[in-house]
Biotite code that builds the C-alpha atoms (Angstrom):
import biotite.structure as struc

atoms = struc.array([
    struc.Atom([0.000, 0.000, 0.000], chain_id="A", res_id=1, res_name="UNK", atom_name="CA", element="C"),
    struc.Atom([1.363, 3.145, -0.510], chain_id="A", res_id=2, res_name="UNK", atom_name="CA", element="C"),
    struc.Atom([1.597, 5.796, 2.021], chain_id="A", res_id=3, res_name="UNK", atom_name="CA", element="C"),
    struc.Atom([-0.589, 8.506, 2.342], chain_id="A", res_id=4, res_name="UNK", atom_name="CA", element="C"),
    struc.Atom([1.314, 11.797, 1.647], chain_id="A", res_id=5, res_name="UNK", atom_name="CA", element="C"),
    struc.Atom([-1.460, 13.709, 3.527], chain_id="A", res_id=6, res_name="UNK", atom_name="CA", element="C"),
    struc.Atom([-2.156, 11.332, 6.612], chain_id="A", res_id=7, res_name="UNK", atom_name="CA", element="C"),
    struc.Atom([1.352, 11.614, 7.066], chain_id="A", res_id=8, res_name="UNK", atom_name="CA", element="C"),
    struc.Atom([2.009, 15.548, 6.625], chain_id="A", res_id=9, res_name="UNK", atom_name="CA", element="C"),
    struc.Atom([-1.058, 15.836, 9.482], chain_id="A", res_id=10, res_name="UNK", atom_name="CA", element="C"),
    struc.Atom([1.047, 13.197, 11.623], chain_id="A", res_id=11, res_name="UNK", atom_name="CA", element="C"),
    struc.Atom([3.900, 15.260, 11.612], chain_id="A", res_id=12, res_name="UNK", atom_name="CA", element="C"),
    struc.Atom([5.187, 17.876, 14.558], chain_id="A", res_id=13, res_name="UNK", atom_name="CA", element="C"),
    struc.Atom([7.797, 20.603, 14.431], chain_id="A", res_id=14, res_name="UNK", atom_name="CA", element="C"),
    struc.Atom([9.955, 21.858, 17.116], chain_id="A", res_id=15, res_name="UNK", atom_name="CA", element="C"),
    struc.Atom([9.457, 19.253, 19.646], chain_id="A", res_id=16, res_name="UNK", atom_name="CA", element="C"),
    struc.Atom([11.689, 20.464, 21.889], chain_id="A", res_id=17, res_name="UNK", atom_name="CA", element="C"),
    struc.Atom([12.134, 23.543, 24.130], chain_id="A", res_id=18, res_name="UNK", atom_name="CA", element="C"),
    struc.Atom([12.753, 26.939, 22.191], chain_id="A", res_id=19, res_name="UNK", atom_name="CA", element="C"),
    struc.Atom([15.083, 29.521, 23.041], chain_id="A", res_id=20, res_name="UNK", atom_name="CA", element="C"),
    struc.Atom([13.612, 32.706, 23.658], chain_id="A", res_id=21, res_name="UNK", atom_name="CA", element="C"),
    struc.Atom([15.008, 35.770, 21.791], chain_id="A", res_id=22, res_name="UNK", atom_name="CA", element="C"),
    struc.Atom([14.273, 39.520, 23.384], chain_id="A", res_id=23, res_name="UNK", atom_name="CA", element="C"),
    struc.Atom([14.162, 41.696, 20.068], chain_id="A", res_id=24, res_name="UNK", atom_name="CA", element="C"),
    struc.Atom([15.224, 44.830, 22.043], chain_id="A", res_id=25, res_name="UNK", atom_name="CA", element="C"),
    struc.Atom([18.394, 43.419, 23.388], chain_id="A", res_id=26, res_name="UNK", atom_name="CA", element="C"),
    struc.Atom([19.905, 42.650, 19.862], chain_id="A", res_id=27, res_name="UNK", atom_name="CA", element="C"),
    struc.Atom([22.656, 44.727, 18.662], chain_id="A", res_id=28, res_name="UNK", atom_name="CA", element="C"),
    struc.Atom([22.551, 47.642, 16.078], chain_id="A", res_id=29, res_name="UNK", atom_name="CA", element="C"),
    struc.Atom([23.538, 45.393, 13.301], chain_id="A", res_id=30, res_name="UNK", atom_name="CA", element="C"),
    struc.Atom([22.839, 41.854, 12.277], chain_id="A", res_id=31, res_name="UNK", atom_name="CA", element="C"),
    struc.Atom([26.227, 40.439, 11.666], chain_id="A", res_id=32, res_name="UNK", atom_name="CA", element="C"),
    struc.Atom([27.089, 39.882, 15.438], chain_id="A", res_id=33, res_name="UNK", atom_name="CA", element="C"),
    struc.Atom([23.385, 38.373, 15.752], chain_id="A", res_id=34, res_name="UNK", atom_name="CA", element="C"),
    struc.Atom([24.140, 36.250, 13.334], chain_id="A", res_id=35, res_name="UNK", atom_name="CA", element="C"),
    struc.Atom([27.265, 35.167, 14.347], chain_id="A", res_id=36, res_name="UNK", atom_name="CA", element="C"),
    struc.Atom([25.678, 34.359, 17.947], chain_id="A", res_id=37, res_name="UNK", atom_name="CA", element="C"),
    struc.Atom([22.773, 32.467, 16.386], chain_id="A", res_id=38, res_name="UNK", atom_name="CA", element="C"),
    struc.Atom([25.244, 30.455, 14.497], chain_id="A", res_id=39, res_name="UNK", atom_name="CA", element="C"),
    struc.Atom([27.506, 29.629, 17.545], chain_id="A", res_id=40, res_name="UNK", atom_name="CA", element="C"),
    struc.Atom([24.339, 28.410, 19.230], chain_id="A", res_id=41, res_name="UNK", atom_name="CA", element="C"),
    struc.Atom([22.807, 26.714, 17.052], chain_id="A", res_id=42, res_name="UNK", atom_name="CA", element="C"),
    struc.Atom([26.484, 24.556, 16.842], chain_id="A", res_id=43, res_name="UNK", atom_name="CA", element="C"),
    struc.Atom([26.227, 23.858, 20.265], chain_id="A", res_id=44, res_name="UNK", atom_name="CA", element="C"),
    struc.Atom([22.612, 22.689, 19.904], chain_id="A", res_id=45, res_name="UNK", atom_name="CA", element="C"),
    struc.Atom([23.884, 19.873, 17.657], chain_id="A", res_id=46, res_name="UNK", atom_name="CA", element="C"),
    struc.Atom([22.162, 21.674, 14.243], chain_id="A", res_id=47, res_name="UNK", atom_name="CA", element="C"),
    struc.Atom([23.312, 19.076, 11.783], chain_id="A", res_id=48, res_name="UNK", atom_name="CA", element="C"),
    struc.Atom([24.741, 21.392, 9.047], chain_id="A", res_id=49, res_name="UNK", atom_name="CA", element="C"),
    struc.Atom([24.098, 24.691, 10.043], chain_id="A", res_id=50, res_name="UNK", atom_name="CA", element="C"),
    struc.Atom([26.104, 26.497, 7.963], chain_id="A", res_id=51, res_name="UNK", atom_name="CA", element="C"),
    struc.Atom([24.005, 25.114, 4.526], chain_id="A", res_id=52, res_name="UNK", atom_name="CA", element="C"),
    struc.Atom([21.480, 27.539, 3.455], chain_id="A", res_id=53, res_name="UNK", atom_name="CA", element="C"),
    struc.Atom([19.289, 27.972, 0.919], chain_id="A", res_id=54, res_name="UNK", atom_name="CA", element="C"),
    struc.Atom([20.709, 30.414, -2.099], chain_id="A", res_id=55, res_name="UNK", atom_name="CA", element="C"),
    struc.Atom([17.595, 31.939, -4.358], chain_id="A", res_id=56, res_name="UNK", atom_name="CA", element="C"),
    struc.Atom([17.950, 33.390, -7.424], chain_id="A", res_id=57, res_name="UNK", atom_name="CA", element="C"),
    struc.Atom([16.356, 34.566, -11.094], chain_id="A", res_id=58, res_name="UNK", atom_name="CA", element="C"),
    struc.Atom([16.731, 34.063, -14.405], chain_id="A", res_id=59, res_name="UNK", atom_name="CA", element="C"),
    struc.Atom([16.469, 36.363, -17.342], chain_id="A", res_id=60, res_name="UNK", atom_name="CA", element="C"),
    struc.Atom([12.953, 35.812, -17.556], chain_id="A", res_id=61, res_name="UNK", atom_name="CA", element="C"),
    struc.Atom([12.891, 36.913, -13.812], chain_id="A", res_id=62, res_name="UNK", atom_name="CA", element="C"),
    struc.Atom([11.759, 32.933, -12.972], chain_id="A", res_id=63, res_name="UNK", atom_name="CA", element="C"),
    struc.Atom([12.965, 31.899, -10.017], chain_id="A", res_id=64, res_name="UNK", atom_name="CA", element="C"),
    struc.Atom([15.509, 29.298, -8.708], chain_id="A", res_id=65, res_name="UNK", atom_name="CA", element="C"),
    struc.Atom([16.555, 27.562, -5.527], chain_id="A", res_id=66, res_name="UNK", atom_name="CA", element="C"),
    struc.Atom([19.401, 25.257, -4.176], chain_id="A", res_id=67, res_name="UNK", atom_name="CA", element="C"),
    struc.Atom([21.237, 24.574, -0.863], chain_id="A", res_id=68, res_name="UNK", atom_name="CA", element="C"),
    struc.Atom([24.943, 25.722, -0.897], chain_id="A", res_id=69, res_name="UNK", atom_name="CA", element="C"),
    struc.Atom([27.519, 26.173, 2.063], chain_id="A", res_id=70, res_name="UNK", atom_name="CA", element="C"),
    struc.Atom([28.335, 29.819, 3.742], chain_id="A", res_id=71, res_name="UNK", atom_name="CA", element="C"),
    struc.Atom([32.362, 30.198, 3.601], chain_id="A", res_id=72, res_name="UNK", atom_name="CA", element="C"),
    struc.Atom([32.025, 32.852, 5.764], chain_id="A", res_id=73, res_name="UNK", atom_name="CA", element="C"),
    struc.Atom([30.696, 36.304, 6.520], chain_id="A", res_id=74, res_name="UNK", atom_name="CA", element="C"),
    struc.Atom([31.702, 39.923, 7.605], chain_id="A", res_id=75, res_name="UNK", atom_name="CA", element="C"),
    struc.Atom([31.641, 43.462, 6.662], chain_id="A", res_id=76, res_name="UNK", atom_name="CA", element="C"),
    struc.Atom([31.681, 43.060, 3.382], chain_id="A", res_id=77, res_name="UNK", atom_name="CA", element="C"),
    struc.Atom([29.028, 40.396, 2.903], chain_id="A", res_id=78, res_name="UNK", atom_name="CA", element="C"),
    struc.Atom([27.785, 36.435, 3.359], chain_id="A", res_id=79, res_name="UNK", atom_name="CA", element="C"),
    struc.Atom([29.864, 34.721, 1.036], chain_id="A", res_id=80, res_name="UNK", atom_name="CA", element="C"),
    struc.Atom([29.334, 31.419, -1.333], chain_id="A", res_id=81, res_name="UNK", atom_name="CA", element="C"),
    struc.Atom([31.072, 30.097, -4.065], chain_id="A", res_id=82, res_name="UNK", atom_name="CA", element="C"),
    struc.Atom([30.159, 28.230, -7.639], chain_id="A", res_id=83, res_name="UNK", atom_name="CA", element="C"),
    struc.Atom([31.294, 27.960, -11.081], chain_id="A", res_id=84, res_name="UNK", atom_name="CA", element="C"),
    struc.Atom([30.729, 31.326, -12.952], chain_id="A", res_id=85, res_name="UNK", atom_name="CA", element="C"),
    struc.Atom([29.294, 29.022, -15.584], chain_id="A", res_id=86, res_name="UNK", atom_name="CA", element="C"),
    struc.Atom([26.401, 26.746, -13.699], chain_id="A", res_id=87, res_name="UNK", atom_name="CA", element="C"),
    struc.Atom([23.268, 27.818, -13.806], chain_id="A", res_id=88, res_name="UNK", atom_name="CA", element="C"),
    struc.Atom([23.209, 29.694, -10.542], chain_id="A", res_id=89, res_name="UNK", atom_name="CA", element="C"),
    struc.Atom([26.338, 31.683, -11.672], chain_id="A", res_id=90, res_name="UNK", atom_name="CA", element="C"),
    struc.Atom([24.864, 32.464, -14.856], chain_id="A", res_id=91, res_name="UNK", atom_name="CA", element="C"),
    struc.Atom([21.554, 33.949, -13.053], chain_id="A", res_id=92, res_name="UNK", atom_name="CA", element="C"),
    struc.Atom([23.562, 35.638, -10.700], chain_id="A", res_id=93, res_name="UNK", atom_name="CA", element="C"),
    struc.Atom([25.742, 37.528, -14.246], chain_id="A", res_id=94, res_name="UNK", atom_name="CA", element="C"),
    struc.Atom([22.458, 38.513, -15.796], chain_id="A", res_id=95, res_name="UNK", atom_name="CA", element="C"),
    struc.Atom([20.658, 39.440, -12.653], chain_id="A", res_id=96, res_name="UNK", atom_name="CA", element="C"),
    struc.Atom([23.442, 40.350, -9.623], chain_id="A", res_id=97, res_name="UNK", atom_name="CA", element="C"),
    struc.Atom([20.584, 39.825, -6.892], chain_id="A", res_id=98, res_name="UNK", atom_name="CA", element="C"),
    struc.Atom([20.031, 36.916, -4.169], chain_id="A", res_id=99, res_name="UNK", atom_name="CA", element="C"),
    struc.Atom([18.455, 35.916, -1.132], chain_id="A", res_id=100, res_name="UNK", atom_name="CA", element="C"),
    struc.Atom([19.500, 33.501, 1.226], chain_id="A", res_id=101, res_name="UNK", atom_name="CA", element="C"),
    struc.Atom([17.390, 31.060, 3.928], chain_id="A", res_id=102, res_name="UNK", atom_name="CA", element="C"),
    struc.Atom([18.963, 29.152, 7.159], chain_id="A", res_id=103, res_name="UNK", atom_name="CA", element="C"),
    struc.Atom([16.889, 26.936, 9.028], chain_id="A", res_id=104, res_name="UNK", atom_name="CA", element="C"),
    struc.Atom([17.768, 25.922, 12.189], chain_id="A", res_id=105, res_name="UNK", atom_name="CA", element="C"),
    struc.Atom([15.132, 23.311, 13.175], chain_id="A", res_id=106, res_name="UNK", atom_name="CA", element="C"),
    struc.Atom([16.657, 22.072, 16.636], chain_id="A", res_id=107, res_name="UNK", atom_name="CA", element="C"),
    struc.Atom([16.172, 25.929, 18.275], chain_id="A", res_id=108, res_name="UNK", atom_name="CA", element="C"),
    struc.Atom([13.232, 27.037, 15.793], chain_id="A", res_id=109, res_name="UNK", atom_name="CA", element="C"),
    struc.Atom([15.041, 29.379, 14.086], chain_id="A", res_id=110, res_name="UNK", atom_name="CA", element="C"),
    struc.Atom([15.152, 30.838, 10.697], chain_id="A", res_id=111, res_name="UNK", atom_name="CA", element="C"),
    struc.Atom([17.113, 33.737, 9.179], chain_id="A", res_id=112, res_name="UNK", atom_name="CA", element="C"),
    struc.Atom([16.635, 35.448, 5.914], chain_id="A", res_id=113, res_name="UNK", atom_name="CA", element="C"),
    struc.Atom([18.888, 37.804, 3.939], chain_id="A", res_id=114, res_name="UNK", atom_name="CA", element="C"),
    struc.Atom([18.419, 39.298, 0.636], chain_id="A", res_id=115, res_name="UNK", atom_name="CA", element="C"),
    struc.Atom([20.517, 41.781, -1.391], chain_id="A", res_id=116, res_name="UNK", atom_name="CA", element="C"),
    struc.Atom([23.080, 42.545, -4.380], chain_id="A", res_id=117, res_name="UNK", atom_name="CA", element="C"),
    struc.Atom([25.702, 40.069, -5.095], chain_id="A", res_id=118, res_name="UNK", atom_name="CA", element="C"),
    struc.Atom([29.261, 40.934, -6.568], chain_id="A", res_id=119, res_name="UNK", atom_name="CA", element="C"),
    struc.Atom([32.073, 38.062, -7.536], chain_id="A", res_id=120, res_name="UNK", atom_name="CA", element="C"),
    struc.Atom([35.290, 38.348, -4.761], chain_id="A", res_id=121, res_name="UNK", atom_name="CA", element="C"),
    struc.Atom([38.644, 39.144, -6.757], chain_id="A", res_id=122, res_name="UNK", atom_name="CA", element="C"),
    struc.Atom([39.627, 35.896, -8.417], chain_id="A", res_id=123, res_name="UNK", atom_name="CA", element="C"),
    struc.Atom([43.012, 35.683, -5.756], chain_id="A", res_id=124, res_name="UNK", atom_name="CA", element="C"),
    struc.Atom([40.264, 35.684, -2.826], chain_id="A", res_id=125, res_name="UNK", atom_name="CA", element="C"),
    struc.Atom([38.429, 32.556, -4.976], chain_id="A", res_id=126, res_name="UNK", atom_name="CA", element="C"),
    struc.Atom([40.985, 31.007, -5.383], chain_id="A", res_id=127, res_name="UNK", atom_name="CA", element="C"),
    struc.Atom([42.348, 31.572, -1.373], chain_id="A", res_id=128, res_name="UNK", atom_name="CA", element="C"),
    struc.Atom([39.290, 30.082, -0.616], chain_id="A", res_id=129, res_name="UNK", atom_name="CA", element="C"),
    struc.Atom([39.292, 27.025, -2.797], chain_id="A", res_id=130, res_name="UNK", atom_name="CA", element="C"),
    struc.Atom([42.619, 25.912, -1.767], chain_id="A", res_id=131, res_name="UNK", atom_name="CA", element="C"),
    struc.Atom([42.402, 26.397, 1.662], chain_id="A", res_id=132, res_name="UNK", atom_name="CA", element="C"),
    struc.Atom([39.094, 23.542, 1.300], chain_id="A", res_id=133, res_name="UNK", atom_name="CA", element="C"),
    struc.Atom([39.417, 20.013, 1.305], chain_id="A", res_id=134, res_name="UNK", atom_name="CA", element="C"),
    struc.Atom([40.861, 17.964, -0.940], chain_id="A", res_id=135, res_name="UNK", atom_name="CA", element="C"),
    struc.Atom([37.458, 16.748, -2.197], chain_id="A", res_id=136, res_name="UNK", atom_name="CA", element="C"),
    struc.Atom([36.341, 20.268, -2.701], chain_id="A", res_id=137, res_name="UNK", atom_name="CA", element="C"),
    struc.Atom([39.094, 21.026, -5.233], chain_id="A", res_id=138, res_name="UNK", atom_name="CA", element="C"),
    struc.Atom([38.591, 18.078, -7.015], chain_id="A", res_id=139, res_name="UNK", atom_name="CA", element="C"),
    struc.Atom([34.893, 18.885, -7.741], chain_id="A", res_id=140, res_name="UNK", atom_name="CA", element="C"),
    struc.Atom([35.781, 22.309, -8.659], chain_id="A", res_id=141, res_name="UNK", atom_name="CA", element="C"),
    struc.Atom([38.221, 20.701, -10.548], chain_id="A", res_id=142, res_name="UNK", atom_name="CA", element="C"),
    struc.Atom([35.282, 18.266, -12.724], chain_id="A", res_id=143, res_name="UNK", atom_name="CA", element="C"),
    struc.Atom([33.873, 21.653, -13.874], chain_id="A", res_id=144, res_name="UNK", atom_name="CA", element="C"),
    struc.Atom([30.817, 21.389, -15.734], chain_id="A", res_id=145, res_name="UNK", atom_name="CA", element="C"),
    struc.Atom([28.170, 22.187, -13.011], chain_id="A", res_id=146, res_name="UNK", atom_name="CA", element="C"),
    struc.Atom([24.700, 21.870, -14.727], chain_id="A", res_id=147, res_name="UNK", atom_name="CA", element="C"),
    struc.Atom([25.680, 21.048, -18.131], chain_id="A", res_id=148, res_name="UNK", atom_name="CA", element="C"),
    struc.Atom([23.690, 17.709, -18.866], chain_id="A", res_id=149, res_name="UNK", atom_name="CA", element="C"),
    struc.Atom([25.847, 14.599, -18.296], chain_id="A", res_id=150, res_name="UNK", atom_name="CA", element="C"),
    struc.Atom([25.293, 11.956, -20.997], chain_id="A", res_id=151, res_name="UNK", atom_name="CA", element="C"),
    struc.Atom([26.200, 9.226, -18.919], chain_id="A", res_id=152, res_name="UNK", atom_name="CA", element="C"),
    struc.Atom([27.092, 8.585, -15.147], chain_id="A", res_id=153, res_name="UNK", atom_name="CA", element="C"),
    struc.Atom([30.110, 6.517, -15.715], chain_id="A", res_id=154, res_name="UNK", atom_name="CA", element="C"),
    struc.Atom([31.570, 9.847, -17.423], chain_id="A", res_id=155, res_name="UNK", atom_name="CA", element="C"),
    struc.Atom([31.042, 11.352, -14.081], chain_id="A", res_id=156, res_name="UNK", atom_name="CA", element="C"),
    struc.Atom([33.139, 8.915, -12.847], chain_id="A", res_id=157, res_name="UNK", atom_name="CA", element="C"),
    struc.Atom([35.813, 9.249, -14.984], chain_id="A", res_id=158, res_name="UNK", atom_name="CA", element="C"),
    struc.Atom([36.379, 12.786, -14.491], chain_id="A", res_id=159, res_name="UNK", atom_name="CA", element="C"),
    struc.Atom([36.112, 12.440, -10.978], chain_id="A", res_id=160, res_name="UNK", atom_name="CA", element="C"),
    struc.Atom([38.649, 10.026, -10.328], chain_id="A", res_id=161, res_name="UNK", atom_name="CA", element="C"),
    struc.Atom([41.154, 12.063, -12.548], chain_id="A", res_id=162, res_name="UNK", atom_name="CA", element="C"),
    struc.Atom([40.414, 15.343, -10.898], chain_id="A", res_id=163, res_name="UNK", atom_name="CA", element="C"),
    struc.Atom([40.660, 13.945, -7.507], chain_id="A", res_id=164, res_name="UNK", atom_name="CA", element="C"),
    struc.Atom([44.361, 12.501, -8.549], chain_id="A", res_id=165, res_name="UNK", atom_name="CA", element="C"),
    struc.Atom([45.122, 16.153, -9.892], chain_id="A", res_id=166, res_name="UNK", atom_name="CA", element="C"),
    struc.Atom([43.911, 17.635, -6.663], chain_id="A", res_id=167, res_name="UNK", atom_name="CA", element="C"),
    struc.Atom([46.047, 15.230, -4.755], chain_id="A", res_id=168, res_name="UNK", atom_name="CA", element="C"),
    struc.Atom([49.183, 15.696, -6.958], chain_id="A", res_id=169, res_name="UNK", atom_name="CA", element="C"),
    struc.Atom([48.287, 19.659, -7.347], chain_id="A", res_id=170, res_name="UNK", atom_name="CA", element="C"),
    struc.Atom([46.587, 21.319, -4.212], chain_id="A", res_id=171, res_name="UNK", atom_name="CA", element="C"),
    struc.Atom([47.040, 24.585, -5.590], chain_id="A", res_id=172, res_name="UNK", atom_name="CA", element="C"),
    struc.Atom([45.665, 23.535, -9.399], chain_id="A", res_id=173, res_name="UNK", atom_name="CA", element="C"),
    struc.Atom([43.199, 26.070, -10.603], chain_id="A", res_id=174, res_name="UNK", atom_name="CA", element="C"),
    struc.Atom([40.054, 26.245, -11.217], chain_id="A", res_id=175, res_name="UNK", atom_name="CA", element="C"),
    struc.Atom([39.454, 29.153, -13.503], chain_id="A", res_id=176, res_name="UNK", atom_name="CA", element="C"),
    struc.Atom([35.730, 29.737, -13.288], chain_id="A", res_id=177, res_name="UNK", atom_name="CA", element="C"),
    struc.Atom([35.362, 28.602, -9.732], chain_id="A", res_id=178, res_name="UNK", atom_name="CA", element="C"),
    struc.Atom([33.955, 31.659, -8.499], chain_id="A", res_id=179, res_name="UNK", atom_name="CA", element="C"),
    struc.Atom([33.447, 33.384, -4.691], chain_id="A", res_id=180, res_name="UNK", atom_name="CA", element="C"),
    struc.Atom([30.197, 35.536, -4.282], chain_id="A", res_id=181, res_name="UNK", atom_name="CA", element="C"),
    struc.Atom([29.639, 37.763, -2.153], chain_id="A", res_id=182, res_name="UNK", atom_name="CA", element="C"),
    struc.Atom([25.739, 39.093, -0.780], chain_id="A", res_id=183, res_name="UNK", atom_name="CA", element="C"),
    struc.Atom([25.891, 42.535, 0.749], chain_id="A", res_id=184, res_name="UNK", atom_name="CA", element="C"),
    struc.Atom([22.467, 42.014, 2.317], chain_id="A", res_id=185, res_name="UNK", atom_name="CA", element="C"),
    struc.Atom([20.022, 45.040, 2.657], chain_id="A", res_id=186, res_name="UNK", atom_name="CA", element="C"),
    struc.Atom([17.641, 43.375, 4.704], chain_id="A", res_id=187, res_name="UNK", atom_name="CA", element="C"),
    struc.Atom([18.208, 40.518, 7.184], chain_id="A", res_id=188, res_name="UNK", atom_name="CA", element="C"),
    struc.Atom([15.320, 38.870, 9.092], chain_id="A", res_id=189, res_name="UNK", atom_name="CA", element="C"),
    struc.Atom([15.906, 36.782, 12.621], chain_id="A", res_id=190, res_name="UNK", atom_name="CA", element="C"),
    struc.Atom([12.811, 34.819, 13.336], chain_id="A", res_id=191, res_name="UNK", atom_name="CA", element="C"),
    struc.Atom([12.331, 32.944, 16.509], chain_id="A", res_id=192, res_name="UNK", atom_name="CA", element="C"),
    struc.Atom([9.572, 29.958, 16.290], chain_id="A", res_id=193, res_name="UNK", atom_name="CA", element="C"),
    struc.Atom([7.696, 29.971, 19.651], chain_id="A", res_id=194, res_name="UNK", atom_name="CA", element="C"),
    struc.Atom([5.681, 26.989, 20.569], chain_id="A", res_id=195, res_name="UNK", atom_name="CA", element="C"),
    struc.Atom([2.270, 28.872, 21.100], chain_id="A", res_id=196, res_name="UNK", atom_name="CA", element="C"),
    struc.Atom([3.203, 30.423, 18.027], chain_id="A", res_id=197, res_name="UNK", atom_name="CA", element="C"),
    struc.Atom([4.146, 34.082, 18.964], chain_id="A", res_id=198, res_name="UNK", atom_name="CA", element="C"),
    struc.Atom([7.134, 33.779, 16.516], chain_id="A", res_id=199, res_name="UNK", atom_name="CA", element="C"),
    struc.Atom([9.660, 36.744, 16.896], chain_id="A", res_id=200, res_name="UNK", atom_name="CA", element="C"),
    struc.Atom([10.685, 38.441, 13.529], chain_id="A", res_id=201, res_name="UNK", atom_name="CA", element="C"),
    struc.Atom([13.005, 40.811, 13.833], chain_id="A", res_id=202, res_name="UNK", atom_name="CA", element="C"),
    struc.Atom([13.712, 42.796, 10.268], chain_id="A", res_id=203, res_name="UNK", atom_name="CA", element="C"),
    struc.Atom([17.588, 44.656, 9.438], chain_id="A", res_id=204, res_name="UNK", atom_name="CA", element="C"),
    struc.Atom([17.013, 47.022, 6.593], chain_id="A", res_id=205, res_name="UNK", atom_name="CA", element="C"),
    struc.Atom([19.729, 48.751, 5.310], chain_id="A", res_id=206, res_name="UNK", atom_name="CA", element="C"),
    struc.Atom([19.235, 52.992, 5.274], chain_id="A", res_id=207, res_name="UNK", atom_name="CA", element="C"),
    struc.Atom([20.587, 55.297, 2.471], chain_id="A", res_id=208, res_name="UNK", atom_name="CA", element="C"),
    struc.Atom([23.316, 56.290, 4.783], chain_id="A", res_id=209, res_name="UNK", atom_name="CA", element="C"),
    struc.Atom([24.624, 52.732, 5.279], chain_id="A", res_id=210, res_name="UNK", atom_name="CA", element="C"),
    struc.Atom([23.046, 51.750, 9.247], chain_id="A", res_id=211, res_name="UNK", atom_name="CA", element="C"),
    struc.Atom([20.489, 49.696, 10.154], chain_id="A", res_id=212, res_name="UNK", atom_name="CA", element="C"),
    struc.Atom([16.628, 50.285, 10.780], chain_id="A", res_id=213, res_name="UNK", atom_name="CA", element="C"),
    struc.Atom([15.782, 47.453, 13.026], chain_id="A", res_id=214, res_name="UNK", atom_name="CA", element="C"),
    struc.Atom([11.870, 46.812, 13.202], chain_id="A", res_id=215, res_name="UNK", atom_name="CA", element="C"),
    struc.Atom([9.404, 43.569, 14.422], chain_id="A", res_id=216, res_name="UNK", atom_name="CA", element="C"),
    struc.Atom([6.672, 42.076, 11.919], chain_id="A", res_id=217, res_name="UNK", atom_name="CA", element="C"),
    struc.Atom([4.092, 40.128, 12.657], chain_id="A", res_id=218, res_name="UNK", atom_name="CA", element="C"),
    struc.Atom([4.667, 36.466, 12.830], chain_id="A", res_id=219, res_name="UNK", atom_name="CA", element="C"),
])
């Protein structure tokens, strides 16, 4: 029999566990050290892969797109990923430099949302970052390729194996269009899941003279 996709959606329960709480007027002026602390804590809540996040973008046609990537890091200057210049998300991100970006952090009830511009790094801080990955990462960089259609899997396998002997021989190989994004965010958005739910949202949005306007929506 198969299952019932509805009977079990209705069976299902979120946040079964005790919540944080989160006091909006006690966060600082700007969202990167809130960030920073929700990421910390969220680590020491055992969040299985909290730094993966959801990257949205658009195509010419202004249709949108959606994959999970990995944060390599974030500071003044932005909340950085990387990709080929040439997949499809680096393509949407040359015709149309503008992203937005989803955590979820299920095991505290926590979500944050950015959205803003997007600029490529200097190719020296791409490729700084590349080589200072795993060994694995480089070689998949290395394959090239990303969304181009694959006529078979055992090609896959092919250029896998020799890029991941390259990698090994060469940790500093290049990558040419292995690129590192950055997304200068002008609004961020904490939300807090509360088990009655009185979710906390707490909006960032950027102001013409480059602070922060902090304000709460309704959940």
């Amino acid at each position: 029999m198969e299952p019932d996709l509805h009977e079990l959606l209705r069976s299902l329960r979120v946040w079964d566990t005790e919540l944080p709480g989160f006091a909006p007027d006690e966060a600082p002026g700007e969202p990167l050290p809130l960030f920073v602390s929700w990421f910390a804590e969220a680590v020491a809540a055992g969040q299985p892969e909290p730094h993966t996040m959801s990257l949205a973008t658009a195509d010419e046609d202004g249709l949108p797109d959606v994959r999970t990537v990995m944060l390599h890091g974030a500071d003044a200057d932005g909340w950085s990923f990387a990709s080929h210049a040439t997949s499809r998300k680096g393509r949407q991100l040359g015709s149309r430099p503008y992203a937005a970006l989803g955590f979820y952090w299920p095991a505290q009830g926590r979500q944050i949302r950015l959205r803003g511009p997007v600029t490529a790094a200097p190719p020296e801080e791409g490729r700084a970052d590349l080589h200072a990955r795993s060994t694995g990462a480089l070689a998949a960089a290395l394959v090239g390729r990303q969304s181009d259609v694959l006529p078979s899997y055992e090609e896959l396998e092919r250029a896998s194996d020799a890029a991941w002997d390259r990698a090994r021989r060469e940790p500093d190989a290049p990558a040419p269009t292995w690129t590192l994004y950055r997304l200068r965010p002008e609004e961020v958005e904490f939300f807090q899941g509360d088990a009655r739910r009185r979710h906390v949202r707490l909006l960032y949005r950027r102001t013409a003279s480059g602070g922060w306007l902090k304000e709460l929506l309704w959940p």
